[in-house]
C-alpha positions, 0 to 999 in steps of 0.5 A: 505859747501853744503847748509842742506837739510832737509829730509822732507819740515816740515814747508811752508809759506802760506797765513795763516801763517806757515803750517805743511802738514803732521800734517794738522796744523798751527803755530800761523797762521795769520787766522783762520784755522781748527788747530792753534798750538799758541806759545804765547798769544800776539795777533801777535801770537794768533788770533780768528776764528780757530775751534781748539787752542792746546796751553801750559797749563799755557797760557790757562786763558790768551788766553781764556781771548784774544780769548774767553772762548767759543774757543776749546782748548787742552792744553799741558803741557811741554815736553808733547808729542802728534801726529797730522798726521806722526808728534810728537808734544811737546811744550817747555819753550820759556821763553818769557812770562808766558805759552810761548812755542818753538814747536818741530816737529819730523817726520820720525826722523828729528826734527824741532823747532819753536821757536815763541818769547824768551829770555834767560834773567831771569825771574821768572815770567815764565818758564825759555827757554829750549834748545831743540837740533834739526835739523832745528831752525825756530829762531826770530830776533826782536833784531837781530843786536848787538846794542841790548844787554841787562843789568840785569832786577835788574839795569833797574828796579833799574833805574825805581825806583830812577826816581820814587822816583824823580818825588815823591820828586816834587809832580808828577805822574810817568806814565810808558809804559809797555805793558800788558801782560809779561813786566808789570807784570816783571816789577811788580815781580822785583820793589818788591826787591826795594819798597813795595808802590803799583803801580796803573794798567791801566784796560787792565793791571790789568786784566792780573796781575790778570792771573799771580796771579792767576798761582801763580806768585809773584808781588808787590802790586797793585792797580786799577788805578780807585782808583786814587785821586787828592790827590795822588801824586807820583805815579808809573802808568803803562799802556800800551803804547796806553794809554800814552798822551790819555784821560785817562792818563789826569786825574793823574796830573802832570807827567813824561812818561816813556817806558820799552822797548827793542827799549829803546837802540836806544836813537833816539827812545824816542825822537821820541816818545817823552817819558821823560824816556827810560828803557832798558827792553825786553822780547826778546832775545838780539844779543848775546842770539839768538847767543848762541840759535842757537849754542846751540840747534845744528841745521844744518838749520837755519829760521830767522823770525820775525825781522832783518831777512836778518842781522842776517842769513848773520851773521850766515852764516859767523859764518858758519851756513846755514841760509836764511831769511823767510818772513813771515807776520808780519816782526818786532815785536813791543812789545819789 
């Protein structure tokens, strides 16, 4: 089979991240430029010092909170088609966080899409992903090797309940690694099937709780961390990562670490970094999701970025698909 050409070279890398020249635009560029189309608010994806932000209409308060409000931005809101130069634009459900998006690009009849980050997964506490068909998937692989596949959210949140609860039995402090934005608040929406207890919120973490109610999304009940007293033991606290084993985290006792995290599968990993407790949880495709993606969206040319690049395009090639490597600055995700 003859490598796919595309008709029209839609997307190039450049030293400011992925460009679209016939748009005069950029993709979640790596500086700042004239015009940023932002998939998603991590800050690998959104970052400060573009004139312009087009961005999906629920990540608005979000990135304004990352960015600044001062920022000039258009919003979009689902399958909401606009132009920029030969080039119809809309933005997609990525399913990956709240307000997360796939960019589609049509030109001169050939559609690309770029996916940014996703899952497949459940989650109510963001749009469901969309399969959007198209010619050429530009397509994420954090987790692209089958070693990664991931249970329900229910049975990991279920485990992060019981060990709670276990360290309540002993009189300690359950301190939870879960990065602020998308993770915590997943985990927040389904420990309310299990308990109704309040869970105590890092600051960092509180203020993107806050975003999430604010759009309506349901989550258990909380409390600032700044609350804490000496009395309270057997608490859940969730943090992000950086602040487990810091100053702060010193102040609530006796306790047990925990990591919510994709990287959980690989039992190495908590050794390593040295928490008590790994839950297996992630707001990225799994092997058999990225799979099923590019199967389903029928795209005759496959980009894998972000991650086990060359594993996952040799596989697909296997499978039969056209599908090579593109590098591109950041190569492996961190916020599994």
């Amino acid at each position: 089979m003859s490598p796919y050409q595309p008709r029209i070279p839609l997307i190039s890398v450049t030293p400011r991240g992925l460009y679209c020249p016939r748009g005069d635009f950029y993709i979640d560029p790596w500086e700042g430029v004239d015009t940023a189309l932002i998939t998603h608010a991590h800050s690998d994806h959104a970052r400060e010092g573009s004139q312009l932000y087009h961005i999906s209409e629920q990540s608005l308060g979000i990135i304004q909170r990352r960015l600044g409000a001062e920022g000039q931005y258009i919003t979009h809101s689902y399958s909401q088609s606009f132009t920029l130069g030969d080039v119809l634009i809309s933005f997609h459900p990525a399913g990956h966080i709240l307000g997360s998006a796939q960019i589609r690009m049509e030109c001169e009849g050939e559609v690309w899409v770029v996916s940014g980050d996703y899952k497949r997964d459940y989650d109510p506490t963001c749009a469901a992903f969309e399969v959007v068909p198209c010619d050429v998937f530009i397509t994420e692989s954090t987790f692209g090797l089958p070693i990664f596949v991931w249970k329900g959210i229910e049975e990991e949140t279920e485990a992060i309940y019981r060990w709670w609860k276990k360290n309540q039995e002993v009189g300690k402090n359950s301190m939870l690694a879960c990065y602020a934005l998308g993770k915590s608040q997943r985990v927040l929406h389904a420990l309310a099937a299990f308990t109704d207890q309040p869970v105590l919120l890092h600051g960092a973490t509180q203020v993107l709780v806050d975003l999430y109610r604010e759009q309506g999304v349901p989550l258990i009940a909380t409390q600032p961390a700044t609350d804490y007293g000496k009395d309270m033991t057997g608490q859940l606290i969730l943090a992000p990562p950086g602040a487990i084993g810091s100053t702060w985290s010193r102040k609530f006792g006796p306790y047990e670490t925990g990591f919510a995290s994709g990287w959980m599968r690989i039992r190495g990993n908590r050794r390593r970094k040295a928490y008590d407790q790994g839950f297996v949880i992630s707001d990225h495709a799994d092997w058999p999701a990225l799979l099923q993606t590019v199967r389903e969206c029928g795209a005759k040319k496959i980009y894998v970025t972000h991650g086990y690049t060359d594993d996952l395009s040799r596989f697909l090639c296997e499978l039969g698909h056209d599908a090579e490597p593109l590098e591109t600055l950041f190569a492996r995700e961190e916020d599994g």
